[in-house]
C-alpha angles and dihedrals in degrees: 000000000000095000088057093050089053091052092056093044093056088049086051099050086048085049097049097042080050086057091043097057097045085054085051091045091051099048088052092054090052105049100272112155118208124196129196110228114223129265087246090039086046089051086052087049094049089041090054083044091066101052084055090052089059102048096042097045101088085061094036089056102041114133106213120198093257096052112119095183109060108181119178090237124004098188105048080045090061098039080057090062089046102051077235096175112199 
């Protein structure tokens, strides 16, 4: 079972990247103009996120009655797949 679920999930990450590309692809084409932020711009970025996680990570992290997966903290669950540093 959770070789199969890893299996979907990579289909779905190729699948999504795929999506991604076509809506790049279609802004470009558009006129969209896209700019890549700086190594030091990318670090403030990162700095102001952090303050929003925590605000956000009561609610993040609610367990409501229907939930079937109850993780002890979601968000720090899903930092952790990023690489998301703090």
């Amino acid at each position: 079972m959770t070789e199969t679920i890893h299996d979907v999930c990579k289909q779905n990450r190729v699948e999504g990247r795929a999506q991604e590309d076509l809506e790049y692809t279609n802004a470009k084409a558009m006129n969209v103009e896209f700019f890549k932020l700086s190594d030091a711009d990318m670090a403030t970025l990162r700095n102001k996120s952090n303050s929003v996680h925590e605000k956000f990570a009561a609610d993040i992290n609610k367990l409501y009655p229907g939930d079937t997966y109850k993780p002890a903290n979601y968000l720090k669950e899903i930092q952790d797949l990023m690489g998301y540093k703090p």
